[in-house]
Structures are given as structure tokens and as C-alpha cells.
TORTI-377445 format. One record per residue: x, y, z of N, C-alpha, C in turn. Coordinates in steps of 0.05 Angstrom, whole numbers, plus 32768, in hexadecimal, padded with zeros to 4 digits. Example, Ala and Ser with C-alpha at 12.3 -4.5 7.8 and 13.67 -1.06 7.14 Angstrom:
// residues 2
81087F8E809C80F67FA6809C81087FBE809C 81017FD3808E81117FEB808F81028001809D 
//
This chain:
// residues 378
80647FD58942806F7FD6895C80647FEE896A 80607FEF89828058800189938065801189A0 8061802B89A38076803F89AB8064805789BB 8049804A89BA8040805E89D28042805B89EF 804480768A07803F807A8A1D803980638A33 804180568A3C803680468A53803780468A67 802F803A8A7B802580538A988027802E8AA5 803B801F8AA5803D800C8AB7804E80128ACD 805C80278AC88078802A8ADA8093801D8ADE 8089800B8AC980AD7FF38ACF80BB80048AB0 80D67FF78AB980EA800A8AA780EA7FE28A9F 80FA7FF58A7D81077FCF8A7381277FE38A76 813D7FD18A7881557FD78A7681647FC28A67 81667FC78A4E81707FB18A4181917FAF8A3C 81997FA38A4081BA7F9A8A4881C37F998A28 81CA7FA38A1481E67F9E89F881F97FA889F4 82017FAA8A1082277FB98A0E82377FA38A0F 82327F8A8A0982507F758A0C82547F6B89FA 826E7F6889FE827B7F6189E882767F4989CF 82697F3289DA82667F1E89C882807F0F89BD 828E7F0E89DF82AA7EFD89D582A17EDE89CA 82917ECD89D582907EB189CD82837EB289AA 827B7EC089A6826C7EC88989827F7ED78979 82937EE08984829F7EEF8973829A7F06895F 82847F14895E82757F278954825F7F2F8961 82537F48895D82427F5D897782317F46896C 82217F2D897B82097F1F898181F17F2D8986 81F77F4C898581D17F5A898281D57F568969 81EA7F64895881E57F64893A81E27F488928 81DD7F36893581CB7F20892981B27F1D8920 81AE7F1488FD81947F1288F981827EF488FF 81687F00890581567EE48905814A7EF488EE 813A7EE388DF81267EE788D3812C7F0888C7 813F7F1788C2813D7F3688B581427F3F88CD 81427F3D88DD81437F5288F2815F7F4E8905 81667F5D891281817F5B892481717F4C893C 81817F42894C817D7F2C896981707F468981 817C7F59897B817D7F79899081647F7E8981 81547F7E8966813B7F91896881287F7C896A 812E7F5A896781187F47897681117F54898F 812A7F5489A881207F5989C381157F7589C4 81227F8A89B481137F9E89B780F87F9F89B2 80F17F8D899E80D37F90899980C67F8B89A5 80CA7F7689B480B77F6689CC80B97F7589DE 80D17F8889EC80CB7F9A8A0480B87FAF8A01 80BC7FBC89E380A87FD789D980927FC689DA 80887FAE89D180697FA789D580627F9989F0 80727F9C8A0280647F9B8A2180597FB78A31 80587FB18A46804A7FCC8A4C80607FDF8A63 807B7FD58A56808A7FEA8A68808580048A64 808D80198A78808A80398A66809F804C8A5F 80BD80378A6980D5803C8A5580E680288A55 80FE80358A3D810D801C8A34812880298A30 8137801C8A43815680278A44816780108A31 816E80208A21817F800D8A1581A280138A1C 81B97FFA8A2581CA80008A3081DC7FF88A1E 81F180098A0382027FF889FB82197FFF8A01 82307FF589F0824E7FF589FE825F7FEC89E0 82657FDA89E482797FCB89CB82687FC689AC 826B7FD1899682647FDD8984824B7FE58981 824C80008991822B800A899F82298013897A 82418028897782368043895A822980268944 822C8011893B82287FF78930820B7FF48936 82017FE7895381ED7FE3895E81D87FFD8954 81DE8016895781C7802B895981BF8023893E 81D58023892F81C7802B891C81B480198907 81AF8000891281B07FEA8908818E7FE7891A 818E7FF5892C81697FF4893B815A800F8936 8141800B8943812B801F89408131802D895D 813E80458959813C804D8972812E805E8982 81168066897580F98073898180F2806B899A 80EE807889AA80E3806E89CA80FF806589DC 8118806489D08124805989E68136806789F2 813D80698A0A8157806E8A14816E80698A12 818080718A018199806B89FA81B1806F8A08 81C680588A1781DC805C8A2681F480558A1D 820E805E8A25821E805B8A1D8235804D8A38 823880358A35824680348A50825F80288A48 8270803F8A4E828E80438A42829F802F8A57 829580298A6582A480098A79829B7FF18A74 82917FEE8A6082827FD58A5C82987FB78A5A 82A77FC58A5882C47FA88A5282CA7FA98A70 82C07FB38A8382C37FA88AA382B07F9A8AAD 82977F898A9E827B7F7C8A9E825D7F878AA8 825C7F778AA782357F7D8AA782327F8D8AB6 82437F8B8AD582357F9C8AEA822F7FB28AE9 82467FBE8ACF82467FDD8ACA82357FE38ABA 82307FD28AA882127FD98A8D81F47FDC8AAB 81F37FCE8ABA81E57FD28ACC81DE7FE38AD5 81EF7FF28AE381F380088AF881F5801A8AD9 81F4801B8ACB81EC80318AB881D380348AAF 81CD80218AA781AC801D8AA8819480248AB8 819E80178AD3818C80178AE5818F80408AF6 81AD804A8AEA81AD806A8AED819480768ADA 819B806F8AC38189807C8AAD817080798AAB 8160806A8AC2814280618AC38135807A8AD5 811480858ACA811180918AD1810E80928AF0 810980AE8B00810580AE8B1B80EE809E8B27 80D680A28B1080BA80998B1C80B480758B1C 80D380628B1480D1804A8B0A80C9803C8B1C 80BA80278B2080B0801F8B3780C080058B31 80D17FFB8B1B80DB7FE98B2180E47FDF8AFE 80FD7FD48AF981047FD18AE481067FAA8AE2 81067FA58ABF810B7F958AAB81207F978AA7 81367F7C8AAC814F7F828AA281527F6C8A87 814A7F738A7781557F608A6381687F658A50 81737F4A8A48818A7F3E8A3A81857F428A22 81957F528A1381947F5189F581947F3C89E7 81A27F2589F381AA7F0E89DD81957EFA89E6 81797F0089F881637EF289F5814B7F0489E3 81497EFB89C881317F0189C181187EFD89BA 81197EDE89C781017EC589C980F07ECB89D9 80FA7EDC89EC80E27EE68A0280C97EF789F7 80B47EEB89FF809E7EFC89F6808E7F108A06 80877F258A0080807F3B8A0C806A7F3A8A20 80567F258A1A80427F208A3280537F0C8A3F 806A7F0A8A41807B7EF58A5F808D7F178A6B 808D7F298A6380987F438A6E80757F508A82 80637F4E8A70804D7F588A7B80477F4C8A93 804E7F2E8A9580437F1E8AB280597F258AC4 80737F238AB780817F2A8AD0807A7F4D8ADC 80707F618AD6806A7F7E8ADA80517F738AEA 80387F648ADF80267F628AEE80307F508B0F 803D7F3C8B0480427F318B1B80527F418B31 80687F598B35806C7F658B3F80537F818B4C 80447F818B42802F7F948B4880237F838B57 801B7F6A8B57800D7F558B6F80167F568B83 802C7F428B7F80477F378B95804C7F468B9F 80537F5E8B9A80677F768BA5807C7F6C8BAB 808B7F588BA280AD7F478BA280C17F5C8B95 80D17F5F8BA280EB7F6C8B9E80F27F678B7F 80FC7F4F8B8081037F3E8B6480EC7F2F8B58 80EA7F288B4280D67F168B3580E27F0F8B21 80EA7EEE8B2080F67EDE8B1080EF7EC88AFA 80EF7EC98AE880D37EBB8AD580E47E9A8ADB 80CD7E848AD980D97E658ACC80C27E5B8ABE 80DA7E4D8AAB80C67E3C8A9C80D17E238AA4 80B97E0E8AA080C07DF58AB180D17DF48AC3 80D37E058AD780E57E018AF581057E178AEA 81037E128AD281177E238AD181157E3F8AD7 81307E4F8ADC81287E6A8AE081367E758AC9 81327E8F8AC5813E7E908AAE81407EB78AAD 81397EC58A99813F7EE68A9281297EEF8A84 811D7F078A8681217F188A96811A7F1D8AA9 81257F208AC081217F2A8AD681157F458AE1 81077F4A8AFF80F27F5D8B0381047F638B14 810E7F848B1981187F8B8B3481077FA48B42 80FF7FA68B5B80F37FBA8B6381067FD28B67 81017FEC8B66810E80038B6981157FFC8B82 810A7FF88B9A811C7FF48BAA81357FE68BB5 813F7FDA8B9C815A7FD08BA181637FDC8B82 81617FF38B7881747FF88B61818C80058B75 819480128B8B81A880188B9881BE80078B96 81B07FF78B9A81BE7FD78B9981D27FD58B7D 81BD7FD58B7281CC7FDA8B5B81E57FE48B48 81DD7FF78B5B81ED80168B4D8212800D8B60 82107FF08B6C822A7FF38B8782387FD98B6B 82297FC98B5F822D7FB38B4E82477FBC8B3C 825A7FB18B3B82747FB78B2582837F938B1A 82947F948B0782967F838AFE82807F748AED 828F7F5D8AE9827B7F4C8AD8825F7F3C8AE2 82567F4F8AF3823E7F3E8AFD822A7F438AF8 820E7F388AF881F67F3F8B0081E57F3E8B0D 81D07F3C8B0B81B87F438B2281B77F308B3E 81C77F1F8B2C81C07F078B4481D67F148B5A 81E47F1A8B5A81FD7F288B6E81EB7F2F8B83 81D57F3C8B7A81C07F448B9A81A67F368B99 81B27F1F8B8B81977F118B9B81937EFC8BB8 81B07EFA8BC281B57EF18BD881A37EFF8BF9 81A57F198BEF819F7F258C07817E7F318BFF 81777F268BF581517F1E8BEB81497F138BE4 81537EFA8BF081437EDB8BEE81277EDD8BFE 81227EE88C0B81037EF08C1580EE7EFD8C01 80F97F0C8BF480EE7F1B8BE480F37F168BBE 80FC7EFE8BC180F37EF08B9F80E47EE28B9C 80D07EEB8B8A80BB7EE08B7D80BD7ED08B6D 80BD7EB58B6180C77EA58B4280A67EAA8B35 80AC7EA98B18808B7EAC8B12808B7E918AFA 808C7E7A8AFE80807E728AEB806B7E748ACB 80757E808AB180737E848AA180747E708A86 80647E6E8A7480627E548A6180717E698A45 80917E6C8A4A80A17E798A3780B67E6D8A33 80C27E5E8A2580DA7E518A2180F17E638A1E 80E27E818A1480F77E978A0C810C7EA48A27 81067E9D8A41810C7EA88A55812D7E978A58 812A7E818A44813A7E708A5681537E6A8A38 81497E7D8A20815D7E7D8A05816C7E938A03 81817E8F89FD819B7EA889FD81AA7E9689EC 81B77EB489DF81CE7EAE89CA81EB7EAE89DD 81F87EA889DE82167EAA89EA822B7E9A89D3 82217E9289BE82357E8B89AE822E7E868991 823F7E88897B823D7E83895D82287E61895F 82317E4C8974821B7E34896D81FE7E35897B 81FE7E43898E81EA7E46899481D37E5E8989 81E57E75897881CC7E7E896481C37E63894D 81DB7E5A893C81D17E47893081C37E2E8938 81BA7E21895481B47E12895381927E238955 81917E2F896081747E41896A81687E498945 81777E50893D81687E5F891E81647E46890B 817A7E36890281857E2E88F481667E2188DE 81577E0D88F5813F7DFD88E8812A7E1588E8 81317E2E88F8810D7E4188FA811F7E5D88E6 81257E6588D4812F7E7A88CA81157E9788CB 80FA7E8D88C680E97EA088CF80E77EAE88E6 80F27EB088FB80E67EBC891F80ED7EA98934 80E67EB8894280F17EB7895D80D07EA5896E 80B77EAB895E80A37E95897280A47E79896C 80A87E77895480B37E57894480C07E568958 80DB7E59895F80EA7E4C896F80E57E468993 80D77E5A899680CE7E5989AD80B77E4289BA 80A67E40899F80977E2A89A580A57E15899A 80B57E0E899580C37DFC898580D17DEC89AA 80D87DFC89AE80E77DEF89CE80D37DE889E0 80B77DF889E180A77DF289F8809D7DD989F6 80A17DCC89D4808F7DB189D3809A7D9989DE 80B97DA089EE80C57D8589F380BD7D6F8A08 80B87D658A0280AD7D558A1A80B77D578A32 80AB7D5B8A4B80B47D518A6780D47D428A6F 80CD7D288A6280E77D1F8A6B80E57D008A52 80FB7D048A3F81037CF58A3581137CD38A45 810A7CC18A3781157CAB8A4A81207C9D8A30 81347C868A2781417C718A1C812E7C5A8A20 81297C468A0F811E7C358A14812F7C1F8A22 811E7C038A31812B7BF38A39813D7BF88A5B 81397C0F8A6081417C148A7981417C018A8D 81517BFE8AA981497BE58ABA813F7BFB8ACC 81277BEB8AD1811E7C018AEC812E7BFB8B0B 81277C108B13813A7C118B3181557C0F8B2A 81647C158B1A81887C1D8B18818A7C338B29 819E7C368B3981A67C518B4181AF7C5A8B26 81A47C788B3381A77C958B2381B27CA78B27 81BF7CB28B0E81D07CCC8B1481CA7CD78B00 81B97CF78B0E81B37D0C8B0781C47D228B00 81C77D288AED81D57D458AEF81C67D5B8AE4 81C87D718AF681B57D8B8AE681D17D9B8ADC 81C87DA38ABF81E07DAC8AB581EC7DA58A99 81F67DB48A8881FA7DB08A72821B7DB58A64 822E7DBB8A7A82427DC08A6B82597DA78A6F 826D7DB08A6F82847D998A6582847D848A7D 82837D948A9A82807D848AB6826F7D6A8AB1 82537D788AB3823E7D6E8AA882407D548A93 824A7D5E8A7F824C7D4A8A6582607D308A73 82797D3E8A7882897D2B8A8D82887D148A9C 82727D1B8AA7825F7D0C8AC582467CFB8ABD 82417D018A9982297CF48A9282397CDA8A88 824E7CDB8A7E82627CCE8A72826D7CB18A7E 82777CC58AA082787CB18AB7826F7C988ABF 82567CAF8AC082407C9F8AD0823C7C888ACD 82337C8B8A9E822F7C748A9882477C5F8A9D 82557C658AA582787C508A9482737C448AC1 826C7C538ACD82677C4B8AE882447C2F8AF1 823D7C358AD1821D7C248ADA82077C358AE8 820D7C498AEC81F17C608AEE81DE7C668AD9 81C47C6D8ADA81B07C698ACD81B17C888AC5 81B67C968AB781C27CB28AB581AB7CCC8AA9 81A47CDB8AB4818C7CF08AAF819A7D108AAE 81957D168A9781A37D338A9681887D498A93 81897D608AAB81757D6D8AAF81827D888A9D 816E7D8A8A8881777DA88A7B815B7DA78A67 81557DC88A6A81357DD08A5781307DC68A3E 81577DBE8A2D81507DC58A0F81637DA78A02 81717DA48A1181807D938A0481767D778A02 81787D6B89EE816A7D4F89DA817C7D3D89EC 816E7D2789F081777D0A89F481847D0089D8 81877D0989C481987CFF89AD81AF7D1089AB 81A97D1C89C281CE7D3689BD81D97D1F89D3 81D87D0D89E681E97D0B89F981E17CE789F6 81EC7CE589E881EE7CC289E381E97CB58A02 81FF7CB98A0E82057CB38A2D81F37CB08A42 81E37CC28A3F81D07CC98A4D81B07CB78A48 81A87CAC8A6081897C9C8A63816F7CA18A5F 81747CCB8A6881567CD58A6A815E7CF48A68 814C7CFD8A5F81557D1C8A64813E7D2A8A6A 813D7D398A8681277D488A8B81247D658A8A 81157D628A7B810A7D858A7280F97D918A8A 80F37D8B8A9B80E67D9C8AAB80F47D9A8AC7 81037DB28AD7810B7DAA8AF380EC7DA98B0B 80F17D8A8B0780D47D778B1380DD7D608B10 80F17D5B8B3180F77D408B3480DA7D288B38 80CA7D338B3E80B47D228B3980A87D128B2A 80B17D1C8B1180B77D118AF880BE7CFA8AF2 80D77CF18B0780E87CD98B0A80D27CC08B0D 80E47CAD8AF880D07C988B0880E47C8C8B23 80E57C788B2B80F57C6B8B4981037C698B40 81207C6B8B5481397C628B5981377C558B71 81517C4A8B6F81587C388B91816E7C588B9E 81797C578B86818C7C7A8B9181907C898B7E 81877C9C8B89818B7CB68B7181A47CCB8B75 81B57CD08B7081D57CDE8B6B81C87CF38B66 81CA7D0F8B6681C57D258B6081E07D368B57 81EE7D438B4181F87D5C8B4181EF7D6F8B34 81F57D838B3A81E57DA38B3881FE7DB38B30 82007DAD8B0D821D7DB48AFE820E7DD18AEA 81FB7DE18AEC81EB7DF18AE581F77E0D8AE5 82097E0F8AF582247E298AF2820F7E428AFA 82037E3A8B0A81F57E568B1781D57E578B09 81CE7E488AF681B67E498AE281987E458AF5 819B7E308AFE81867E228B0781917E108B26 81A97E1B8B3681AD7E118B4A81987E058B5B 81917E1E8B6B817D7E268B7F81697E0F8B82 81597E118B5E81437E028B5E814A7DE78B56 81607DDE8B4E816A7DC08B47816D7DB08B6A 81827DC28B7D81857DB88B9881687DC28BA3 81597DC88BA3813A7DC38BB0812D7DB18BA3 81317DAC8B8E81227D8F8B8081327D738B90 814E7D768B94815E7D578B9481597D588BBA 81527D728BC981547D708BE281317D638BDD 81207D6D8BDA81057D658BD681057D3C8BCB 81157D3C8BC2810D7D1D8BB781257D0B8BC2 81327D128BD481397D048BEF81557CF68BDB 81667D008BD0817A7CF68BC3818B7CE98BD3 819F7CD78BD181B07CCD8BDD81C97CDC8BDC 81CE7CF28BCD81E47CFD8BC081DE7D128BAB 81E37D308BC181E97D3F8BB281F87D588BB4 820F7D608B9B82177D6C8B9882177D898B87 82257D998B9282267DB28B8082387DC18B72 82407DC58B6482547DD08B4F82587DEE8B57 825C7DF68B6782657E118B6B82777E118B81 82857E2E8B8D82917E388BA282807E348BBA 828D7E368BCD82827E2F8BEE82707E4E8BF4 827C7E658BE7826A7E808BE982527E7A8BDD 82527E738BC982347E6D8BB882257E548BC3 82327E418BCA821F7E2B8BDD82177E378BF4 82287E478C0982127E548C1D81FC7E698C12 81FE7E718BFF81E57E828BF581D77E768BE8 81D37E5A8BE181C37E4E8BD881BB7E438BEB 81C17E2F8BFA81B87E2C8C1B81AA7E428C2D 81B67E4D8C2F81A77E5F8C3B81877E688C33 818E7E6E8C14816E7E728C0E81577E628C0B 81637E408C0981597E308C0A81477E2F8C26 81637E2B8C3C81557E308C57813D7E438C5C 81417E5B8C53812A7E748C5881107E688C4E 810F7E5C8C3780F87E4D8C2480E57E3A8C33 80FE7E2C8C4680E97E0E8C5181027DFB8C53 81177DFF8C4A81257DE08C4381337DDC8C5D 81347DC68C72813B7DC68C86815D7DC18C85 81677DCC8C9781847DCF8C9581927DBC8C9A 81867DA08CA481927D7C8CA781967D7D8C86 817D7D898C7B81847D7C8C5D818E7D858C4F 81957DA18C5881A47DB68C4381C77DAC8C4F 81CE7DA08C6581ED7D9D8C6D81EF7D828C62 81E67D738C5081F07D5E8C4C81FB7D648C22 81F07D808C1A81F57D818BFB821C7D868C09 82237D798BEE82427D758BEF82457D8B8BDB 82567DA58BE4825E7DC48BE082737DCB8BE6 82927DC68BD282917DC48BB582937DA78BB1 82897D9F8B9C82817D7F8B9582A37D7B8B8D 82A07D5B8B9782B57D4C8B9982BC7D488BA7 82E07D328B9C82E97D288BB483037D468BAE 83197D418BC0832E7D598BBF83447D448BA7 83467D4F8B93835E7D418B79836C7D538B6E 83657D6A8B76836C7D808B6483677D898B48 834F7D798B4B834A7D858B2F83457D9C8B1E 83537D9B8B0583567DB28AFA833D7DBA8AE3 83427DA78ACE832F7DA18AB9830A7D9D8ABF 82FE7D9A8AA682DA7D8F8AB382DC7D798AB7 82F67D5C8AA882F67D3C8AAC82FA7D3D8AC0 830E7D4A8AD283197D4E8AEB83057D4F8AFE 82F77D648AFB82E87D6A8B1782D67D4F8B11 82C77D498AFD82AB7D3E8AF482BA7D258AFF 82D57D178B0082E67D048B0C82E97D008B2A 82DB7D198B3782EA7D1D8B4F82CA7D0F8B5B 82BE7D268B56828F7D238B5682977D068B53 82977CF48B3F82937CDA8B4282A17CCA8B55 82BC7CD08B5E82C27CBA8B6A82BB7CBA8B88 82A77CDA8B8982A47CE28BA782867CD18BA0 82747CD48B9282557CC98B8A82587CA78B91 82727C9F8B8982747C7D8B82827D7C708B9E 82857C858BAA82927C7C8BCC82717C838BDF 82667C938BC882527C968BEA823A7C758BDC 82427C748BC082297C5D8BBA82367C498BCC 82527C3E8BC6825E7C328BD3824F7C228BF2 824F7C3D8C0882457C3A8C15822C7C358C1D 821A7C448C1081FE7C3B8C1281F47C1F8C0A 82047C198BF781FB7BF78BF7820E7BE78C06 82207BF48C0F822E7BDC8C2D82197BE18C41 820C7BF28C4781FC7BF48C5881DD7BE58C59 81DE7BE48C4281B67BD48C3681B97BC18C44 
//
């Protein structure tokens, strides 16, 4: 590993002060292959060409030290860390040197990322000169993220459980996405099954697995399909999601679940599953249903794909604050605002729903009233 001098000027600020409630144990101190999850990512930041490395911990930091190589790094202690990210942030982004022309914020519990996908994003901010620079793989977006010094201020105002994205509303002009062939951008631990599903078949490393995801095909299809069924899309992978794939079918929709990693043999239910956000991909419908159940992941670029391929229906799974900031930046981009007032923000009909059957209950019976109509109209 490498521990000499580098003269790129970006800082890395690596985030392992939280807690690891869904895991139930500090998730840096996880081994792959002999090594903890925290000195994978460390290693890949020491072998890019940042020229420092803040390390930010919190909840069993004295554990964590002692358990890495801590040569070259910056060590923090952020004693608010049980008030969230924003504060591991604004500690980090204090502790970076004066001369930083712009920091790496990466996630401890990604350590699939490889160090020449840190190097393109530094180069690509030295091109672009973009405020932010945000990596995707196949349309997805994903971590770590590029911030220019000139919005660490910004930063430093950030409290609570948030992150970066909190200011990316007010620099939608100035984000860059960079397209990158790294599956690692888009893998994180957040729980006891999702380390085991990631290690379980690769026990040697972290590139096994990484190339292990990039080989999935485009877009999985079921045999025997009828062509031209209306379709219902969902981008998104959690209970909503699962909910609505469930529906769909029990409704006679031809059902496509958009997510990077997940198998067409995990979701019985489901017709097709597309690995790349690239509605183009699609073969024809007569109507295509769109929801965008992605919980903040891949919004943005899921409603620019379903506005782009002329959907009959689409919805979004968030608050009315987060749909005007996604609108909005859409608008700034190109997307004309006839087509941005027709996404339905918050999806559904009004039932009160409480639960994911609930809402994912409400999305359908609002999706089945507007099919309703469109074929009273044919």
C-alpha cells in the first residue's frame, strides 16, 4: 500500500462514526478476505492519488483504531455522531487541509470501490471544473462523491442525519455525473444480509465481487412473454416496490423491476428486470406505468428516463419538497415543464395509507383508474 506524498489536492474524508444499527455490530469491523471492511476502503483511498485522508470515527472509534493501519491518516473523533451524518461531515470537511481544492467523501461500508474510479472522479473535476462530481454505473448514481472547496461552507451549516445531497438542490447547474465501469460505487453494507449475500460465494476480496455484479446482463426477460401487454415499471427495491410488483401481476401488467443487482429469480412476480437505467432497453408497450420507489437512490435519473420514453403514468415515492427539487432540476437540464407537471407527487390515490401494502394499494388503484381511461379513450 502506498503512503507517499501526493500533490493532487483533493482531500478523501472517509465517514466510520455510525453506529451500524441494522447490522448490529461496528460494520467497519467486518472481515472480507482477513481484512476489516474499513481497511478494504482504506486501501483503495491510500492507492489513489488523493494527498490526504481524514478518517472520521464516532461509535466504537478506540475498537476501529486499533484494528487499521493508521500511517498517513487523519484521525477524528466526532463526539455527536448519534445526531447523524451531517455532523461526521462538518467534522471532516473542518479537518481538511486549507490548500484542498476539493474533497472525496467516502463511505466506510463501501469497499468495492476501486481506486482508479476515485482517480477519474479527481481527474474529472480538474476538467469539468463542476462543483459536485457524481460517479454512475449503468445510469445509476451511486458514492463516492466529488465536492469542490467551494461549497465546503455549505457544509460546515449541515446537522442532523443528512448528507451531501442536502446541498445538492441549490447546484443543479453545477453537477457533473461521470459515468464509470465500477459496480463498487453502487455496493454498501447496511445490514448482517447484505454483507452475507456480497461475501458469502467470493470469501477471497472485494474485485471477485465486483466483477461478479458487472457481468449481469442488461435486462433479464421470462420466456413466453405477450408482446405489447401494458407495463408496469417500478424503479426500486424495497417493500413498496416488492408490493406493487406483486399487484401488478394479480392486475395483468407485464411487470419490470429496475435495480443494478437484483436477480430475476429473487422476484418470482416479476417479467423482466433491468440492470441498466436505459429505458431504451424496453422492447414496446401499448402503455408503460412508471413508479420511481428508489427512496432518493436513483430518482432524478429514473423520472428523466420515464419522462424521455413518453410513459403514460408516472409516479414518485417521495414528499412534495423532494418532487419540486427533482423537477426543478430536471427542468434546468432540458425537461420541459408540460412534462415535468404531469409526474404524480406523492404517488397515489388519498386512503391513508399507513403500511408499504397500503401505499403500493393506493399507486395501483390510482395507475388502474388512469389505464382505465386511456383505453375508454382508444
Amino acid at each position: 500500500m502506498s503512503t507517499a506524498k501526493k500533490t493532487s489536492g483533493v482531500a478523501a474524508v472517509v465517514l466510520a462514526a455510525g453506529k451500524s444499527q441494522r447490522m448490529g455490530t461496528p460494520k467497519q469491523l467486518l472481515r472480507i478476505g482477513g481484512k476489516t471492511v474499513l481497511e478494504h476502503t482504506l486501501e483503495r483511498v491510500r492507492d489513489s492519488s488523493v494527498s490526504e485522508i481524514v478518517l472520521v470515527l464516532g461509535h466504537a472509534a478506540d475498537a476501529i483504531e486499533k484494528e487499521i493501519f493508521i500511517e498517513g491518516l487523519t484521525i477524528i473523533r466526532n463526539e455527536g455522531y448519534q445526531q447523524g451524518m451531517g455532523t461526521s461531515l462538518r467534522a471532516g470537511i473542518a479537518a481538511v487541509g486549507p490548500d484542498a481544492k476539493a474533497a472525496l467523501i467516502v463511505l466506510a461500508d463501501q469497499p468495492f470501490v476501486q481506486a482508479a474510479t476515485l482517480n477519474q472522479l479527481i481527474e474529472c473535476h480538474q476538467t469539468a471544473k463542476a462543483q459536485i462530481v457524481i460517479p454512475t454505473f449503468r445510469g445509476f448514481r451511486g458514492n463516492p462523491v466529488l465536492l469542490d472547496s467551494s461549497i465546503f461552507p455549505e457544509l460546515q451549516e449541515l446537522s442532523g442525519d443528512v448528507g451531501c445531497r442536502a446541498i445538492f438542490g441549490s447546484h443543479t447547474e453545477n453537477i457533473h455525473k461521470l459515468a464509470v465501469d465500477d459496480a463498487g460505487i453502487l455496493l454498501d453494507i447496511d445490514s448482517r444480509e447484505d454483507f452475507e449475500k456480497l461475501t458469502q460465494s467470493q470469501p477471497g476480496g472485494s474485485a471477485l465481487i465486483t466483477a461478479r455484479e458487472s457481468d449481469l446482463p442488461l435486462l433479464e426477460s421470462r420466456e413466453g412473454l405477450v408482446a405489447g401487454a401494458p407495463e408496469l415499471v417500478v424503479v426500486g427495491r424495497d417493500a413498496v416496490a416488492q408490493s406493487l410488483v406483486k399487484l401488478g401481476r394479480m392486475m395483468k401488467f407485464a411487470v419490470t423491476i429496475v435495480d443494478p443487482f437484483l436477480r430475476l429469480s429473487e422476484l418470482p412476480e416479476a417479467t423482466r428486470v433491468l440492470h441498466a437505467l436505459d429505458f431504451s432497453l424496453f422492447p414496446p408497450a401499448s402503455q408503460r406505468y412508471v413508479v420511481v420507489a428508489s427512496r432518493g437512490q436513483f430518482d432524478e435519473e429514473a423520472l428523466d428516463q420515464a419522462v424521455g420514453a413518453n410513459a403514460v403514468y408516472i409516479a414518485l415515492l417521495a414528499n412534495k419538497k423532494r418532487a419540486q427539487e427533482l423537477t426543478a432540476s430536471l427542468h434546468v437540464h432540458g425537461v420541459a415543464a408540460e412534462k415535468l407537471a404531469g409526474i404524480h407527487a406523492p404517488a397515489g390515490l388519498e386512503i391513508g395509507a399507513k403500511n408499504p401494502e397500503e401505499i403500493a394499494l393506493s399507486i395501483m388503484a390510482e395507475i388502474v383508474a388512469t389505464r382505465n381511461r386511456v383505453e375508454a379513450s382508444a
